[in-house]
ROMAR-850521 format. One record per residue (C-alpha): residue in three letters; residue number from 1; x, y negated, z. Coordinates in steps of 0.5 Angstrom, whole numbers, plus 500, padded with zeros to 3 digits. Each point is the difference from the previous one (the first is absolute). Example, Ala and Ser with C-alpha at 12.3 -4.5 7.8 and 13.67 -1.06 7.14 Angstrom:
atom r->Ala | k->1 | xx->525 | yy->509 | zz->516
atom r->Ser | k->2 | xx->502 | yy->493 | zz->498
END
This chain:
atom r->Unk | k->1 | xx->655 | yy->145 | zz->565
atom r->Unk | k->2 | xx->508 | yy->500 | zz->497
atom r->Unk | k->3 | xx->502 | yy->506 | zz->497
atom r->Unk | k->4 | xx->505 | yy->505 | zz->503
atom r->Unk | k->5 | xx->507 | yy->503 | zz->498
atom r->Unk | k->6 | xx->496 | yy->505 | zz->497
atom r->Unk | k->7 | xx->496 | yy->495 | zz->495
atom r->Unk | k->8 | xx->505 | yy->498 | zz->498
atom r->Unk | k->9 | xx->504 | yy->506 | zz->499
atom r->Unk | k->10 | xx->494 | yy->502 | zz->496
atom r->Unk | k->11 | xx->500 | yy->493 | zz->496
atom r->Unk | k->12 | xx->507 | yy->500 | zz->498
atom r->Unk | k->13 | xx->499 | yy->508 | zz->497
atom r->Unk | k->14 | xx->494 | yy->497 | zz->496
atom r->Unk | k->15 | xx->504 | yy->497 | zz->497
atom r->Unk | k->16 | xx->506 | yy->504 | zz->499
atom r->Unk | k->17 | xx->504 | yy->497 | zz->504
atom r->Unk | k->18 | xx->506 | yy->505 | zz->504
atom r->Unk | k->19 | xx->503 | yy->498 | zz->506
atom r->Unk | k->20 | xx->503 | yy->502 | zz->507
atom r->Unk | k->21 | xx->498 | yy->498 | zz->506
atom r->Unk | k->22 | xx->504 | yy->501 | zz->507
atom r->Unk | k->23 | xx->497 | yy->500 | zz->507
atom r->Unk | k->24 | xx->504 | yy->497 | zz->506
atom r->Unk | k->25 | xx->498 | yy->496 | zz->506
atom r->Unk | k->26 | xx->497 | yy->494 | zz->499
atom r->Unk | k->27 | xx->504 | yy->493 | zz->498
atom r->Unk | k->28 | xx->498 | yy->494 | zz->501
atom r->Unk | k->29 | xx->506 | yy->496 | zz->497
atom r->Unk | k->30 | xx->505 | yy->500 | zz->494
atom r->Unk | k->31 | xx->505 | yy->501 | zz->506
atom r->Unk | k->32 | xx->496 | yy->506 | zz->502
atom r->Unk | k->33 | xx->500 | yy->503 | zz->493
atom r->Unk | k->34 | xx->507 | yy->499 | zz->499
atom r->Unk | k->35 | xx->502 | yy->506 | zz->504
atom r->Unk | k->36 | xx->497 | yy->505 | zz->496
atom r->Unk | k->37 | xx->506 | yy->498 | zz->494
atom r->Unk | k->38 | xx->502 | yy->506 | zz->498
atom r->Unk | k->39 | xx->495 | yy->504 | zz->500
atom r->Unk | k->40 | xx->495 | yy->496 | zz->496
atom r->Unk | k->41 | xx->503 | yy->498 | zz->493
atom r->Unk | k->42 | xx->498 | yy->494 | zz->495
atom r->Unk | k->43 | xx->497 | yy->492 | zz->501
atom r->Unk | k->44 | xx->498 | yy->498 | zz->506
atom r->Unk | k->45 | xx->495 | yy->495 | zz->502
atom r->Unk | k->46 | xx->497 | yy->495 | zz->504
atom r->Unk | k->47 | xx->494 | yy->497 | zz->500
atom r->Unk | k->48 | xx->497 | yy->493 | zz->501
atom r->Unk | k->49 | xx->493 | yy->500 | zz->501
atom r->Unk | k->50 | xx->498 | yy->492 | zz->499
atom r->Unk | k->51 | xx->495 | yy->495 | zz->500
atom r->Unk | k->52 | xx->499 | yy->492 | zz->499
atom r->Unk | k->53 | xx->496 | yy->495 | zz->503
atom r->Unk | k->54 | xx->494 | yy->502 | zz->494
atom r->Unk | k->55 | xx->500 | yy->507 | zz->502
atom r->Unk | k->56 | xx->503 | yy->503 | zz->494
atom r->Unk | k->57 | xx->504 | yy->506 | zz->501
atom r->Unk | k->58 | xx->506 | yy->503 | zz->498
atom r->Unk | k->59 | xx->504 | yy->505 | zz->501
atom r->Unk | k->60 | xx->508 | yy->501 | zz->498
atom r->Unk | k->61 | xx->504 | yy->506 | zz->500
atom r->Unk | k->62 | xx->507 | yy->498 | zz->500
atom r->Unk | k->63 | xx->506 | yy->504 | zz->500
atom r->Unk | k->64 | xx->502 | yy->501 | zz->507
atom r->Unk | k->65 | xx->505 | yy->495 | zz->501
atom r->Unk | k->66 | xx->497 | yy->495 | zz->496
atom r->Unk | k->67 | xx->500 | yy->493 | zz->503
atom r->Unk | k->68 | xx->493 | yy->497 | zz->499
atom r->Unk | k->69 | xx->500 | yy->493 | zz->502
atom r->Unk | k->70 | xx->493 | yy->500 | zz->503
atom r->Unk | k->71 | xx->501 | yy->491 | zz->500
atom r->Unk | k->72 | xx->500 | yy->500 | zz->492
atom r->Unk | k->73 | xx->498 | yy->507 | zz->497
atom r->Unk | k->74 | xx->493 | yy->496 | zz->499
atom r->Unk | k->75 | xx->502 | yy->498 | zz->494
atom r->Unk | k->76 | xx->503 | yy->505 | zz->497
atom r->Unk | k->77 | xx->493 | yy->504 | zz->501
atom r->Unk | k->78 | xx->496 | yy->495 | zz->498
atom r->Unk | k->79 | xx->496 | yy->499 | zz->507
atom r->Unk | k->80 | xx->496 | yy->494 | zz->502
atom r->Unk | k->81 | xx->504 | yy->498 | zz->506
atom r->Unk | k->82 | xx->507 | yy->502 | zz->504
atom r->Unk | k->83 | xx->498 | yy->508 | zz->502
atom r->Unk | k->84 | xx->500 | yy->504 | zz->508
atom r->Unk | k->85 | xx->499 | yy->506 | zz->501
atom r->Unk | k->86 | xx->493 | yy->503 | zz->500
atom r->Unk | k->87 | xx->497 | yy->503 | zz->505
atom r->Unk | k->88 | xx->499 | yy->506 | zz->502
atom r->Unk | k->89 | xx->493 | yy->501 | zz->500
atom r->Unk | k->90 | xx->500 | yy->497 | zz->493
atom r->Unk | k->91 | xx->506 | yy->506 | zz->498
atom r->Unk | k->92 | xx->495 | yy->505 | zz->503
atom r->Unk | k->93 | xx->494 | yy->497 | zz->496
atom r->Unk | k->94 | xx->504 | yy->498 | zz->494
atom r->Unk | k->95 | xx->505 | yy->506 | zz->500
atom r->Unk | k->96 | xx->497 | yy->505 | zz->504
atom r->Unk | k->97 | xx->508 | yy->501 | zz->504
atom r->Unk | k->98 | xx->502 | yy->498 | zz->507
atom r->Unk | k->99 | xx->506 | yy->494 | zz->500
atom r->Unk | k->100 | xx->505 | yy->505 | zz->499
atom r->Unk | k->101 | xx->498 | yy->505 | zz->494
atom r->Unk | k->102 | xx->498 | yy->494 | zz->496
atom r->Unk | k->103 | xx->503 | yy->502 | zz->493
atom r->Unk | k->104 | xx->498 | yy->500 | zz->492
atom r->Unk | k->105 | xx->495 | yy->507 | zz->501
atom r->Unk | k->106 | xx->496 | yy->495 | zz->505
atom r->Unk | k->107 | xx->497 | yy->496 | zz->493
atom r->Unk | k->108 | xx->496 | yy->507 | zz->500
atom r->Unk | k->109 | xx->495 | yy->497 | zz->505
atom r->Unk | k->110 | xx->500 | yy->493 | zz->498
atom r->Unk | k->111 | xx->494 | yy->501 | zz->494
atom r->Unk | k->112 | xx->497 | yy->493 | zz->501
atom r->Unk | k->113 | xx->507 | yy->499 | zz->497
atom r->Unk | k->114 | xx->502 | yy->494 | zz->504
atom r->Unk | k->115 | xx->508 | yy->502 | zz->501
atom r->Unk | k->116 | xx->504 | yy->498 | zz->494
atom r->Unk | k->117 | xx->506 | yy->504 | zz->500
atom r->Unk | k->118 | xx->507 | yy->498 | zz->499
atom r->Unk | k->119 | xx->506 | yy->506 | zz->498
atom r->Unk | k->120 | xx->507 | yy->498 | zz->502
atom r->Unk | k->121 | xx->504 | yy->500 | zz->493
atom r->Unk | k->122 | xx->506 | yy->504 | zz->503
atom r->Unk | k->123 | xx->494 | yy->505 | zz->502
atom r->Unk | k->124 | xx->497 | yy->500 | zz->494
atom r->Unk | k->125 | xx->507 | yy->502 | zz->497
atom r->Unk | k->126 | xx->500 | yy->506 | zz->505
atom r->Unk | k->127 | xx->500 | yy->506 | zz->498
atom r->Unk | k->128 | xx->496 | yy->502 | zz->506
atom r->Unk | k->129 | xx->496 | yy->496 | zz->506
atom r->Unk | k->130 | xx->499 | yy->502 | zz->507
atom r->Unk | k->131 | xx->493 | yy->498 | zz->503
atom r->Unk | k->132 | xx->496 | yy->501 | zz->506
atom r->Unk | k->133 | xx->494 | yy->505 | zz->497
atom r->Unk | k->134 | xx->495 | yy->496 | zz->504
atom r->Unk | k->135 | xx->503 | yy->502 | zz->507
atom r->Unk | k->136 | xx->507 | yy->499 | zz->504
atom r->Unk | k->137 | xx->501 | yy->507 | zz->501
atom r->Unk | k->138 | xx->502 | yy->502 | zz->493
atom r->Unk | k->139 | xx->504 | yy->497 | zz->494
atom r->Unk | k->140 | xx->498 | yy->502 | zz->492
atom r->Unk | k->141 | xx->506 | yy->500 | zz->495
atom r->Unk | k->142 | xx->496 | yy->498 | zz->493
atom r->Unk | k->143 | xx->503 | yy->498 | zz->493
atom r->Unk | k->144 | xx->499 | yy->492 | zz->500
atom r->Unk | k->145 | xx->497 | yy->500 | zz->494
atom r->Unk | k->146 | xx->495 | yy->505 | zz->503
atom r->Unk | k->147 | xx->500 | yy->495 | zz->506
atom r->Unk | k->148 | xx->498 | yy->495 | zz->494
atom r->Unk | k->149 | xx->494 | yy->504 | zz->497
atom r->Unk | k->150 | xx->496 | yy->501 | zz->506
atom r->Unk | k->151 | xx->500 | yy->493 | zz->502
atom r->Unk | k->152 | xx->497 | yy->499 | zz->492
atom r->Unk | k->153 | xx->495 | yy->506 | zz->502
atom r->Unk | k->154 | xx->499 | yy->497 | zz->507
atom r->Unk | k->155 | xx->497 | yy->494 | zz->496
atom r->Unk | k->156 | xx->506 | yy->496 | zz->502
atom r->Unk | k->157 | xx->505 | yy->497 | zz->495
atom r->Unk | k->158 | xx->508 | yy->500 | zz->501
atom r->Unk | k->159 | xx->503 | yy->493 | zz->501
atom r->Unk | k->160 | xx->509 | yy->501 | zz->499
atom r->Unk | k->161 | xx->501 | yy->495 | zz->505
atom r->Unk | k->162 | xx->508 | yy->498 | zz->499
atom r->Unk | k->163 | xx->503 | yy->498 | zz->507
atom r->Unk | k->164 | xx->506 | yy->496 | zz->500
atom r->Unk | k->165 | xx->507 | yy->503 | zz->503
END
């Protein structure tokens, strides 16, 4: 059974990690997010949830106007062939969230440890990141050297993935 908001909540306090969570309507897009600029300050992201023809899966939290070319980034990350986006019975096996919510908080429901984890660098230099806590309806502000530890306390190293421009 995947781990709630409040889990994670309680997760990130047993590890004394401050954040501030906003409640809004559900958003399914970057462009859904986008118009609550303003009213959510820091780094905002968006996730890739991917695979490749080996079913090793990767998820990649980039800076949301990041362009990931999806015919190369294979090699960038080290996957076996080129990558497709997983499907949503493996993001809710694996991440415990809906296409929609994925975001880093979901690692916490991945213990078999079978998602490596790759942190856009423009985000990994941000003071704060937003992410999804685990729903769509609500968006968590958390210092992005914090976001970093909890994936480390989730089991789950942290790859700086460096895009092109």
């Amino acid at each position: 059974m995947p781990k709630t908001p409040d889990e994670l909540f309680r997760f990130l306090q047993s590890l004394g990690i401050e954040t501030k969570t906003t409640e809004h309507p559900p958003l399914f897009t970057v462009a859904d997010s986008q118009a609550l600029r303003g009213t959510i300050s820091g780094a905002h992201t968006k996730n890739l949830f991917l695979k490749d023809k080996k079913d090793n899966f990767f998820l990649l939290t980039v800076e949301e106007e990041a362009v990931v070319d999806l015919k190369s980034i294979h090699h960038v990350i080290g996957a076996a062939s080129r990558v497709s986006f997983g499907k949503p019975e493996a993001l809710m096996e694996l991440l415990g969230v809906i296409p929609g919510a994925v975001s880093a908080f979901g690692l916490i429901n991945d213990e078999a440890h079978r998602v490596r984890f790759f942190l856009d660098a423009t985000l990994a230099e941000s003071e704060t990141v937003n992410c999804h806590p685990l729903s769509n309806e609500a968006t968590t502000t958390i210092r992005s050297a914090d976001l970093q530890r909890f994936a480390e306390a989730t089991g789950h190293p942290v790859t700086i993935l460096k895009l092109d421009s």
